[in-house]
C-alpha positions in Angstrom: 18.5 12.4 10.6 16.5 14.5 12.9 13.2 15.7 12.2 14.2 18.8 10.2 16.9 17.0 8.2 13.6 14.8 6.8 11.7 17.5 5.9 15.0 18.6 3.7 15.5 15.4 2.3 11.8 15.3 1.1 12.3 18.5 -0.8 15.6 17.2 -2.5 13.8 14.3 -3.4 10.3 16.5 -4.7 12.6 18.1 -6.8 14.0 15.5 -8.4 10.3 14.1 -9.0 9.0 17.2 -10.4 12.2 17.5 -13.1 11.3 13.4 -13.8 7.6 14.2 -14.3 8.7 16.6 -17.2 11.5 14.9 -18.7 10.0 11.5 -18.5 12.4 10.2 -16.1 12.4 7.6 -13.4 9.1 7.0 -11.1 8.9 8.6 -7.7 9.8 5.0 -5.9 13.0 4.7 -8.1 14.1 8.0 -7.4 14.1 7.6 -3.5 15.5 4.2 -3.5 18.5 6.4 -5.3 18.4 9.1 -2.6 18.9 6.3 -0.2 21.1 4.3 -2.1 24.0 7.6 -1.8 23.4 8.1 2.1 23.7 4.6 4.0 23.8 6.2 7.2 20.0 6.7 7.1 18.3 4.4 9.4 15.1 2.7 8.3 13.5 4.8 10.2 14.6 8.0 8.4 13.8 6.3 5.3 10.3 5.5 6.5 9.7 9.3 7.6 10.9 10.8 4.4 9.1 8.8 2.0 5.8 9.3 4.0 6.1 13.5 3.5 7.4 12.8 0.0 4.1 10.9 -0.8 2.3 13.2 1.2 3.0 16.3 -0.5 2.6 14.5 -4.0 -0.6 14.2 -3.1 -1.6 17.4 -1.6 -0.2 19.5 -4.9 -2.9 19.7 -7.6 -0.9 21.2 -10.3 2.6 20.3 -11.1 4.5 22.4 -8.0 7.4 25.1 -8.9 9.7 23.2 -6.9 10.2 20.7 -4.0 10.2 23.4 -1.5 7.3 24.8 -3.0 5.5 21.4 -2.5 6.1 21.0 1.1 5.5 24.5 1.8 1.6 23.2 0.6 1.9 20.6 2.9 3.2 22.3 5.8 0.3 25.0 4.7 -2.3 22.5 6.6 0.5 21.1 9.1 1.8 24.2 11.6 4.4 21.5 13.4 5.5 20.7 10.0 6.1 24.3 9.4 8.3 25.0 12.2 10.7 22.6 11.1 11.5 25.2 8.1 14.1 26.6 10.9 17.1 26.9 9.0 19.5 24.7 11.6 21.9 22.3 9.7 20.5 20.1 7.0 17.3 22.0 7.4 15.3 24.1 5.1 15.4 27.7 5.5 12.9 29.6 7.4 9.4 30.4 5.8 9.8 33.9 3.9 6.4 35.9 3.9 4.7 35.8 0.2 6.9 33.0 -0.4 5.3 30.9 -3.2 3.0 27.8 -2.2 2.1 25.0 -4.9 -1.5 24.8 -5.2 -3.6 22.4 -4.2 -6.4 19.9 -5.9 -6.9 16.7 -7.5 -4.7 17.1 -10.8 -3.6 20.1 -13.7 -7.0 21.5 -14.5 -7.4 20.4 -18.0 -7.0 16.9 -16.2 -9.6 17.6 -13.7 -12.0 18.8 -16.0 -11.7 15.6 -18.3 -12.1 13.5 -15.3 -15.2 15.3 -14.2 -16.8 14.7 -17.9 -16.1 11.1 -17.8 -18.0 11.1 -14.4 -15.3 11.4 -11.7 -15.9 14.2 -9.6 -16.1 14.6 -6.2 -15.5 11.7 -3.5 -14.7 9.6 -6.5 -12.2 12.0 -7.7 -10.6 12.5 -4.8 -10.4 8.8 -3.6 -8.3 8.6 -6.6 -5.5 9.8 -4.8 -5.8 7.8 -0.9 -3.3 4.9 -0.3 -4.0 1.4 -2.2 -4.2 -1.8 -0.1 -2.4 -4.4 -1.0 -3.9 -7.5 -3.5 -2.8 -11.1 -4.1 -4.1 -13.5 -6.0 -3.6 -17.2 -5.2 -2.5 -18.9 -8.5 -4.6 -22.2 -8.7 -1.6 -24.2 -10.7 -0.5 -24.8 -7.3 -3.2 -23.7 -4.3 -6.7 -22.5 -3.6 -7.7 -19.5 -1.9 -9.9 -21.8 0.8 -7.0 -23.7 2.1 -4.1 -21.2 1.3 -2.1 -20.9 5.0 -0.8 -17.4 4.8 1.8 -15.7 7.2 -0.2 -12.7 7.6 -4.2 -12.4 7.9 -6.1 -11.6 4.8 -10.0 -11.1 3.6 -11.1 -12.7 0.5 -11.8 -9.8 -2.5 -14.6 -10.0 -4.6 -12.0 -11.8 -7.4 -12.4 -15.7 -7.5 -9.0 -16.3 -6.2 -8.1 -12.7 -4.4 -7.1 -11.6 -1.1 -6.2 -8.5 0.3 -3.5 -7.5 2.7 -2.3 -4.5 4.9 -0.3 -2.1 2.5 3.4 -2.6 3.0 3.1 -6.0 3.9 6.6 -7.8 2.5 5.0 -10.4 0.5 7.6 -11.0 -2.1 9.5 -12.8 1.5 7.0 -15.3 1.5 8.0 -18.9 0.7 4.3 -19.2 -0.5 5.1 -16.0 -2.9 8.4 -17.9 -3.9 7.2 -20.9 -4.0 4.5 -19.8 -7.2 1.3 -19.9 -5.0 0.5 -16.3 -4.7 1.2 -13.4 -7.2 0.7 -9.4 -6.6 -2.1 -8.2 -8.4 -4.9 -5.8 -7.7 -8.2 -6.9 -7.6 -9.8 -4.7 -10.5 -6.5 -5.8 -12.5 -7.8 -9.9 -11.4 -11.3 -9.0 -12.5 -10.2 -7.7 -16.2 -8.5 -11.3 -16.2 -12.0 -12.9 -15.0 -13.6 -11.2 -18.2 -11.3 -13.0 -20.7 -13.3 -16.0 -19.8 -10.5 -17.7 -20.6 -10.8 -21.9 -20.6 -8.4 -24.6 -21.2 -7.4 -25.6 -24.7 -8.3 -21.9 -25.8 -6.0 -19.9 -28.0 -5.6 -16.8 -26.5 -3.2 -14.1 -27.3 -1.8 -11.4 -24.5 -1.1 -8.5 -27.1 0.4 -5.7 -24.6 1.7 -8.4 -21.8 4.5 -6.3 -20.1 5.6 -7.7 -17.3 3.1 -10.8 -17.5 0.7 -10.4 -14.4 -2.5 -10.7 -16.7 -0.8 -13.7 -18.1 0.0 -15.6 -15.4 -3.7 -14.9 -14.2 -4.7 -16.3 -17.6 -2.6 -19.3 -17.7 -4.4 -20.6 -13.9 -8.0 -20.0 -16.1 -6.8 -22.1 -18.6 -5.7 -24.9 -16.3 -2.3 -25.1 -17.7 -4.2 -26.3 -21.6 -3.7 -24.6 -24.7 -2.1 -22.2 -26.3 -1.5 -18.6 -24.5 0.9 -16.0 -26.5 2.6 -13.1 -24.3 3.7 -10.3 -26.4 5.1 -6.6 -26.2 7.3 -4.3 -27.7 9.6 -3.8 -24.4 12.5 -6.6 -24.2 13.1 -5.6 -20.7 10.0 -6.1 -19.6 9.2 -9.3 -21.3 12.2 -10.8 -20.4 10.1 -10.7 -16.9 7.6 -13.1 -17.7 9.8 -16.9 -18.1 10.6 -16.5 -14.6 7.5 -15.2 -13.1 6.3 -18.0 -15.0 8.4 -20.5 -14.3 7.6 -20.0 -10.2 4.0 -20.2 -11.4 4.0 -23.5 -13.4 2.7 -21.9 -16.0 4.4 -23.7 -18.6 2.2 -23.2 -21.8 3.2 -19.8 -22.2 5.0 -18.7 -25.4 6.7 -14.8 -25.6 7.1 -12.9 -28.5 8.5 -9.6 -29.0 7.3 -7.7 -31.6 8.6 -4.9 -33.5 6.6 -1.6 -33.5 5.0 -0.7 -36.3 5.4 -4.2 -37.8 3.5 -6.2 -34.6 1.1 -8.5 -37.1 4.4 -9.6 -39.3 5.5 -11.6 -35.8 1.8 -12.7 -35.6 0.5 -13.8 -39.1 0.0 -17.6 -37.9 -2.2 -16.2 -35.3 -4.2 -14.0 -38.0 -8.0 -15.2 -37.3 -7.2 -18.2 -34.9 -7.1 -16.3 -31.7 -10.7 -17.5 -29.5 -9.6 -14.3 -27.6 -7.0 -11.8 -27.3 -6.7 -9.6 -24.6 -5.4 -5.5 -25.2 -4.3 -3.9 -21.8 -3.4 -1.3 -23.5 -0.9 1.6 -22.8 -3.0 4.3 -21.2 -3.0 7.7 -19.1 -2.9 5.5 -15.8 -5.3 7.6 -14.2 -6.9 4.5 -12.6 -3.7 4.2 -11.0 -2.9 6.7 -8.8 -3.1 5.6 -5.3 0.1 4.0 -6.3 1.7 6.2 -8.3 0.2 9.7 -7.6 3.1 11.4 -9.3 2.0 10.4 -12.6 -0.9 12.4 -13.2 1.8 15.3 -13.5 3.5 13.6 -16.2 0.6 13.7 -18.8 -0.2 16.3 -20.8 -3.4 17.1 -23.7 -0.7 15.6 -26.4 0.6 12.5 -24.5 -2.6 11.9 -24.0 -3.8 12.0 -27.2 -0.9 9.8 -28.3 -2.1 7.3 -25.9 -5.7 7.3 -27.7 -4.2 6.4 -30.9 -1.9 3.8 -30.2 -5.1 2.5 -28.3 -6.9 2.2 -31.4 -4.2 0.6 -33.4 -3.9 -2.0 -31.4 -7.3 -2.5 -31.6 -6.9 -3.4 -34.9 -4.2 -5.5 -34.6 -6.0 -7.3 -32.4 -9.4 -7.6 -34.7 -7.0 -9.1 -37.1 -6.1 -12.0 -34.7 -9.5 -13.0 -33.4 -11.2 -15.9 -35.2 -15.3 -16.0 -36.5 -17.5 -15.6 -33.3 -14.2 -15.2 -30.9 -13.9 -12.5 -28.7 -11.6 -9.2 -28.2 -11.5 -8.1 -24.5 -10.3 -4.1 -24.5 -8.7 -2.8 -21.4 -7.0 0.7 -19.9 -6.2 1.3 -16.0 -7.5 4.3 -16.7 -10.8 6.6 -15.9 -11.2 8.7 -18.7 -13.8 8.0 -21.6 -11.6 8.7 -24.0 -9.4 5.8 -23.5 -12.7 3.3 -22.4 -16.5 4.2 -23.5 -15.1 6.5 -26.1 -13.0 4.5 -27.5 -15.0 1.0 -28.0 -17.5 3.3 -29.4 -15.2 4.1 -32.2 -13.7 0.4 -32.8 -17.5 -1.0 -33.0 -18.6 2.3 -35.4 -16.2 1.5 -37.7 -16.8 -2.4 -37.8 -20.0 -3.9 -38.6 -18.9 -7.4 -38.2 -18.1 -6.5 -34.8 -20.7 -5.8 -31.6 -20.8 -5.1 -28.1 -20.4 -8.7 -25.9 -21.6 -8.4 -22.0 -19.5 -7.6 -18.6 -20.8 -8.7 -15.8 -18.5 -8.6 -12.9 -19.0 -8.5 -9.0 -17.9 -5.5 -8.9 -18.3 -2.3 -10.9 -20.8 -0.8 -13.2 -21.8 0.2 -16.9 -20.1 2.6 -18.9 -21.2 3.2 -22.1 -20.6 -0.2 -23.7 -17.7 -1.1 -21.1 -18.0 -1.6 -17.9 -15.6 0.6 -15.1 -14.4 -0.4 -11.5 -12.7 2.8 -9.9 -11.4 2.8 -6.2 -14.3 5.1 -4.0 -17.2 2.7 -4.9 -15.0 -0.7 -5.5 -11.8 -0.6 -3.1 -10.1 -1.9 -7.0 -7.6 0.2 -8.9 -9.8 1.9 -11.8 -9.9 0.2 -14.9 -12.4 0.0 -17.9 -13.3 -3.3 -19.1 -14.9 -3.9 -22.5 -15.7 -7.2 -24.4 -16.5 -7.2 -28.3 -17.5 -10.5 -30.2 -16.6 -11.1 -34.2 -19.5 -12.3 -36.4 -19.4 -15.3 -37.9 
């Protein structure tokens, strides 16, 4: 592909994004492993180039763009060799018309911004929302230890017990240490939510939104392999995940459980006031996320949002039902706004009085509200809130 063809190829691929971000279609990665997947004759190269501008522009448009074109036009706005590549040859985009329309740039959709701002992220803090994440392991100690680990690539030790971090990009899933069970993927704000479980062996501790399992597996190491740890979720597809991430781990004390929507405590009435702790990662904005996925902040909207928020607090519920006497709920969202974190605790503890505030003290981080947050300018982490709330006995 020469240079020009790349540029074209991004734009096919922005548009695709942008009509995803509205329909609720496939992520940005998906969508140009299918651009890729239709033209073999791209060399890695090519493939390299194109996703690099597609990123790029992602991030440089504040407000969901008009088009592809009209993203990279943004981009090549700030890049004049970029620009010059709009030269109409073959599989080029057409030259630059004069007034031709330019997506705007900035952090997110206004409404978005201005929600971010009143939950404290403005500024550097806003804007490192949207740099390139590292890449995070943690080394599962069913199997290894972090001080005697031998790695094929060099790492530094993250503020997590067990965590190391990497150059991004860096293949780890070829590993035979990653195939083998002795390291796992997994950010180290996402390790430190796990750390706040306080999780110990022969604990009963439930999972309640486990996905794909990566908090599990995190929890199973705490607990040493002892007791009884539930993974459950609504998504089959996703749980299905789990038994052989878990299997690699030697994590065999895990038990799945789908549950039905709408009907979750039904699957979990042996469980009702027996939990020592159950963990909610709930569904949320993803706003702490964004590094990774920057695409997604043009997916939400005021009502999504606000349909987050309430499933939050449902499942804050069902959890409540499942902790015992003096056991603890840990709440957490991968998100930055107060109305999935400090606002939201506020409202679970309000409308309990059996229920209060318990303390989150991790190495990295700081207060919020009755929470605590680690977001990626001041803690290199993902951002996630973290909240712990004990049961009276």
């Amino acid at each position: 592909m020469t240079p020009a063809a790349r540029v074209q190829g991004a734009i096919e691929i922005l548009d695709a994004v942008i009509e995803a971000a509205s329909t609720g279609g496939a992520p940005a990665d998906r969508l140009i492993a299918d651009y890729f997947r239709a033209r073999r004759y791209a060399g890695s190269k090519d493939r390299r180039a194109v996703r690099d501008l597609t990123y790029a522009a992602i991030r440089a448009c504040g407000p969901v763009p008009a088009s592809g074109r009209a993203a990279m036009l943004r981009l090549a706005a700030e890049d004049p060799a970029l620009a010059l590549l709009f030269d109409g040859s073959a599989h080029a985009p057409a030259p630059i018309a004069e007034g031709e329309q330019i997506a705007l740039p900035g952090l997110a959709p206004e409404w978005l911004e201005r929600a971010l701002a009143q939950s404290g992220i403005a500024g550097p803090p806003a804007e490192a929302l949207l740099a390139r994440a590292p890449l995070d392991i943690r080394v599962n100690t069913l199997k290894a230890d972090r001080g005697a680990i031998d790695l094929p690539a060099a790492a530094v030790r993250t503020e997590a017990p067990q965590g190391l971090r990497l150059e991004p990009g860096t293949r780890v899933e070829q590993w035979d240490v990653f195939r083998d069970g002795l390291v796992e993927v997994q950010d180290t704000g996402s390790q430190l939510a796990c750390q706040a479980v306080a999780a110990a062996p022969g604990e009963t501790i439930v999972d309640l939104c486990a996905g794909a399992g990566g908090k599990t597996l995190a929890l199973a190491a705490e607990m040493g392999n002892r007791g009884t740890l539930v993974a459950c979720d609504t998504d089959r597809q996703r749980l299905s995940r789990l038994a052989p991430r878990a299997e690699r781990a030697g994590a065999g004390m895990i038990e799945t459980r789908l549950l039905d929507p709408g009907k979750e405590l039904e699957s979990l009435e042996d469980l009702a006031g027996k939990a020592d702790a159950v963990l909610v990662d709930a569904p949320c904005s993803g706003t702490g996320t964004w590094r990774r996925n920057p695409e997604a902040r043009w997916r939400l909207t005021p009502g999504r949002l606000a349909r987050f928020v309430e499933a939050q607090e449902r499942l804050l519920g069902i959890a409540a039902d499942l902790v015992r006497p003096e056991g603890r709920l840990i709440y957490v969202t991968c998100s930055l706004l107060d109305a999935e974190g400090a606002d939201q605790i506020d409202r679970f503890l309000a409308a309990r009085s059996d229920w209060s505030a318990g303390r989150v003290d991790l190495p990295l981080g700081r207060a919020r509200g009755k929470g605590w947050r680690v977001e990626p300018f001041h803690d290199g982490t993902d951002g996630f809130f973290i909240a712990r709330a004990t049961r009276a006995c």
